[in-house]
C-alpha positions in Angstrom: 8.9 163.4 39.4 7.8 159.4 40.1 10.1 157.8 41.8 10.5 153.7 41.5 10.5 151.8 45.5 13.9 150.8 46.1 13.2 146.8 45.9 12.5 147.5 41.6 15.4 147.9 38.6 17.6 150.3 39.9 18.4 150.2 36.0 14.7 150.8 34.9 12.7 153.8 35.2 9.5 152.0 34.1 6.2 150.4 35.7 5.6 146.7 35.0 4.4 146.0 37.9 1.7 148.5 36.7 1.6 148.7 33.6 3.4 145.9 31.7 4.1 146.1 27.6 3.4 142.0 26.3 3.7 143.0 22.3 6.0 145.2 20.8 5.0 146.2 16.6 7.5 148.4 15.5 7.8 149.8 12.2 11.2 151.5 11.7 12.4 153.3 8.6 15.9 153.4 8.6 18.0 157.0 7.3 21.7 156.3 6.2 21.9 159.6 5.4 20.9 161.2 8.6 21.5 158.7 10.6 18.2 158.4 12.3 15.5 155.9 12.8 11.8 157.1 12.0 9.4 155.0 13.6 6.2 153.6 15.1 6.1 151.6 17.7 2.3 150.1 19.2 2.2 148.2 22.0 -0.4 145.8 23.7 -0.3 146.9 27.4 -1.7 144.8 30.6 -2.6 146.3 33.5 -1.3 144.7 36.7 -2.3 147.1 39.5 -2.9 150.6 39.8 -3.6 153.2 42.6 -6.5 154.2 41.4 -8.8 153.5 37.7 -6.3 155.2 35.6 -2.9 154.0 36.1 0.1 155.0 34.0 2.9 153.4 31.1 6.2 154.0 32.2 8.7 153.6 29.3 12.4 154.0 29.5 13.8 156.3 26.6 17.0 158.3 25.8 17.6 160.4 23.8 14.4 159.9 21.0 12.1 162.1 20.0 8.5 161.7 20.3 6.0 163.1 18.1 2.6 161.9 19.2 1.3 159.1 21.6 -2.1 157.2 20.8 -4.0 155.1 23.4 -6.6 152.4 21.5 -6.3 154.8 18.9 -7.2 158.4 20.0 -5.0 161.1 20.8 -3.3 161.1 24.2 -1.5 163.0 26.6 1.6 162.4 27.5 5.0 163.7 29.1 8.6 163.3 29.3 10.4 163.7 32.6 13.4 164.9 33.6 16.4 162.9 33.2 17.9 161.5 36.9 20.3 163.8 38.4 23.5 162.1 38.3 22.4 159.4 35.9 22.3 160.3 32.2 22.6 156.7 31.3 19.0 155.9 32.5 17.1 158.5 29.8 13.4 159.8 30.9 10.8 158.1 31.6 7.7 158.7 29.6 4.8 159.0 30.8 1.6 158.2 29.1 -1.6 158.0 31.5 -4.2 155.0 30.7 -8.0 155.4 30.8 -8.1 151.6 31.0 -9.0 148.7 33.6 -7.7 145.6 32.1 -5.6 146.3 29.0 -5.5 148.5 26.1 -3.0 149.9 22.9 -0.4 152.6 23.3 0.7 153.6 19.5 4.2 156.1 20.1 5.6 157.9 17.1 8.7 158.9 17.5 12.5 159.2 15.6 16.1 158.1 17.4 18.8 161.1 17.9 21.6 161.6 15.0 24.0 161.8 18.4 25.6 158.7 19.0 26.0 159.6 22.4 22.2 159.6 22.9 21.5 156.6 20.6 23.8 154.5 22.0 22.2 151.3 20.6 23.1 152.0 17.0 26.6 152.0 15.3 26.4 153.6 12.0 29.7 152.4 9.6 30.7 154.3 6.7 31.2 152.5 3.9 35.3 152.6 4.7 34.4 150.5 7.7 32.9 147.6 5.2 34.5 144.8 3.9 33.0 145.5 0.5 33.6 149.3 1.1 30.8 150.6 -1.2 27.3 150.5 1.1 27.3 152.1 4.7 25.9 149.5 7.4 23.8 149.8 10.3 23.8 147.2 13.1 22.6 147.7 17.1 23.9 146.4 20.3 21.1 146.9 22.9 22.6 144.8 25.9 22.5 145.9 29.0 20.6 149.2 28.8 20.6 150.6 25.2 17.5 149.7 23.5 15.8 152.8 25.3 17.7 154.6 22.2 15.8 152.6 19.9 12.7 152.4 20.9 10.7 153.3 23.9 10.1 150.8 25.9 10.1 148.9 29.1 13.9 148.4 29.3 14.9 145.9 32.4 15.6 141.8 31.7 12.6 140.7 34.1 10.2 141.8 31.4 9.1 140.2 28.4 7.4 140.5 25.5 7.2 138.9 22.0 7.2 141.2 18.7 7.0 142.0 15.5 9.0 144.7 12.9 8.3 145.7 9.9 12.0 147.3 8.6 11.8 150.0 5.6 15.4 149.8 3.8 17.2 151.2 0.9 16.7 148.6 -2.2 20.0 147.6 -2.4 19.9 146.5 1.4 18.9 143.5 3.6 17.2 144.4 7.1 17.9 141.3 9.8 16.2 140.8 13.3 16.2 138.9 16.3 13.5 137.4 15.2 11.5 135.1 12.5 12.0 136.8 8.8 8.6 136.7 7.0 8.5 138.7 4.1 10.7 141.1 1.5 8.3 143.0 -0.6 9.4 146.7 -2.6 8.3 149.8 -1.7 7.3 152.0 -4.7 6.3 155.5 -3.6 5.4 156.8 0.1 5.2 160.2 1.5 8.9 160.5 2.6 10.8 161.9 -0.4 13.4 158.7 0.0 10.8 156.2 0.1 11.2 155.6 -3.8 12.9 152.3 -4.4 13.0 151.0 -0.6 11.9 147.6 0.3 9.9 146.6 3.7 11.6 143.4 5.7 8.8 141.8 8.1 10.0 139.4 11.0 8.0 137.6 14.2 8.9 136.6 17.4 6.6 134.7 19.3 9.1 133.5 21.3 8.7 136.5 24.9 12.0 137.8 25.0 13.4 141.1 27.2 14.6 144.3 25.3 18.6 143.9 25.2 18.1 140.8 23.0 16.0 143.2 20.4 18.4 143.6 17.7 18.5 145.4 14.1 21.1 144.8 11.2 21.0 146.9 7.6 23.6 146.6 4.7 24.9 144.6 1.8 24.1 141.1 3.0 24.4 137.9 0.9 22.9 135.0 2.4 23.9 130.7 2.1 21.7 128.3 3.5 23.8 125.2 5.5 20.6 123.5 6.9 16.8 124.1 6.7 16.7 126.4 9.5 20.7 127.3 9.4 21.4 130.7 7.1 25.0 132.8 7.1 24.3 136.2 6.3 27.0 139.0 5.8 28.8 141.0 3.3 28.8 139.5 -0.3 32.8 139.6 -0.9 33.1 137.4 2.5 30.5 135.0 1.9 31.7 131.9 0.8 34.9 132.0 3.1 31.4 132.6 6.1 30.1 129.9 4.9 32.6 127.5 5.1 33.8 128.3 8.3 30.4 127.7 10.0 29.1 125.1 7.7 28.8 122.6 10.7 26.1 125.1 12.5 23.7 122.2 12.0 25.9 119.3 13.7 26.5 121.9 16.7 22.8 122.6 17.2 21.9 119.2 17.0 24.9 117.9 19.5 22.9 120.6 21.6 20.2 118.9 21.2 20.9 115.9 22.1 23.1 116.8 25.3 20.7 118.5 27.1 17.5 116.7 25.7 15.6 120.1 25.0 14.6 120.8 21.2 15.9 124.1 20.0 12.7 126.4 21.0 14.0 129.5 18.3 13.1 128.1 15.1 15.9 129.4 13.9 19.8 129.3 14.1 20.7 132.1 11.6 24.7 133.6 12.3 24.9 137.1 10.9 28.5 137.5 10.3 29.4 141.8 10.9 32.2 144.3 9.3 35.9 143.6 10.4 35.2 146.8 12.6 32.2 145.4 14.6 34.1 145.8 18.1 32.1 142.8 20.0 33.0 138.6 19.8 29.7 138.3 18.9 26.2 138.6 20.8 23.5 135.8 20.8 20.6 137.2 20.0 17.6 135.4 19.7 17.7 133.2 15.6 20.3 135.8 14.4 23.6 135.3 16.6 25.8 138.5 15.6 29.4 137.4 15.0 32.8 138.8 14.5 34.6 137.5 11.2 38.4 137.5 12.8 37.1 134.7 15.7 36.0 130.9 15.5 35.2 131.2 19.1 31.4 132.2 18.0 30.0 128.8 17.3 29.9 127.7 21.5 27.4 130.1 21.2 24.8 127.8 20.0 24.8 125.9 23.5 23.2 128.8 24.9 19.8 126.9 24.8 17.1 129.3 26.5 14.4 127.6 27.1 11.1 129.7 26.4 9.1 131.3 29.7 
């Protein structure tokens, strides 16, 4: 098995410094009643450096299921290690050799584990774990290590990459990102027997960001607007009281703003408010902060100011 030198990730079982993922479009259907996530993920791939003409992707994974690997659209080899003695947390790598010189596509097909001991990155509620208690929820938590159990990909904070999703859902749901929405549009027959009344969310990030700030979010969401580029999101019976209690979102960001002279670089500050169960204070992901509902301590968040590599 490859082994990494001792001066890269310790946490990371992929290349960059080979082979280094700068896109990520995934396409995820989401399962509530499996509890899976069926999906395609493409990604435009750089090559750094390379031992010889044909160099290798190393992606981190855990736990998924891959189906079929594509590399600028033809069939391609491709292999899973075994996991790191010792180490369970850090998955297998996969391997997927590259016939290229400068850069190229590698499409991955592939579906997340029902075990939420292998999926780590996705919490599954029940309806009972709700505030509306009618419509299970979905929502992920990929910080430090866990998007591996998403998606395969190149899972350390030093590397980067913008992307875009396109989230199949049931109709009566609303998919959020980390990322720009763009478009809502129905879904009225596909191959999958469930694909009947679904609806496909698109988002864009063009902002590079690393993989523990890739986040996911499926339920019953209502939405309010408090500024042009200010939204609450979370469960319809909670709404209004969400709303008022972060109405000022605007004044923050701009107070921001003006402190440390840098112009918001997300486009968006949009607060997606989670279940009374959601076990976190909150995580600031990139335009969709995740927040707890039973804390006010959330809104300091919006000082986090990253500026953009």
């Amino acid at each position: 098995m490859a082994t990494a030198s001792a001066d890269r990730d310790a946490s990371s079982l992929s290349n960059p410094h080979v082979a280094a993922v700068s896109h990520l479009s995934w396409s995820a259907d989401v399962n509530f009643e499996e509890h899976v996530i069926n999906a395609t993920a493409t990604y435009d791939v750089k090559i750094v450096a390379g031992d010889d003409s044909s160099p290798s992707l190393w992606l981190d994974t855990r736990g998924l299921s891959i189906e079929s690997v594509q590399v600028d659209g033809s069939d391609a080899s491709w292999k899973l290690e075994a996991a790191v003695s010792g180490k369970p947390h850090l998955g297998r790598r996969l391997v997927v050799p590259l016939d290229a010189v400068n850069a190229c596509k590698v499409t991955i097909i592939y579906s997340t584990s029902s075990d939420p001991s292998e999926c780590t990155a996705a919490q599954w509620l029940p309806p009972s774990q709700t505030a509306g208690k009618v419509h299970p929820y979905l929502f992920t938590q990929c910080q430090a290590i866990h998007a591996r159990s998403l998606v395969p990909i190149q899972d350390l904070p030093g590397t980067k990459f913008t992307y875009d999703a396109a989230i199949t859902c049931p109709s009566w749901a609303t998919a959020v990102c980390s990322a720009l929405p763009t478009e809502v549009k129905a879904v009225h027959r596909g191959k999958k027997s469930h694909a009947a009344g679904r609806k496909v969310c698109t988002f864009h990030q063009p902002v590079p960001i690393p993989s523990y700030l890739l986040a996911l979010a499926v339920g019953d969401l209502a939405s309010s607007d408090v500024s042009p580029r200010c939204r609450i999101y979370t469960e319809p019976c909670i709404l209004e009281a969400a709303a008022y209690e972060f109405s000022q979102t605007e004044d923050f960001l701009q107070a921001a703003e003006d402190l440390t002279g840098i112009e918001y670089p997300w486009g968006r500050y949009d607060l997606l408010v989670l279940p009374p169960s959601f076990p976190y204070g909150g995580m600031e992901n990139p335009c969709l902060t995740f927040v707890t509902p039973v804390s006010r301590a959330p809104l300091c968040f919006i000082f986090c100011l990253r500026r953009p590599p």
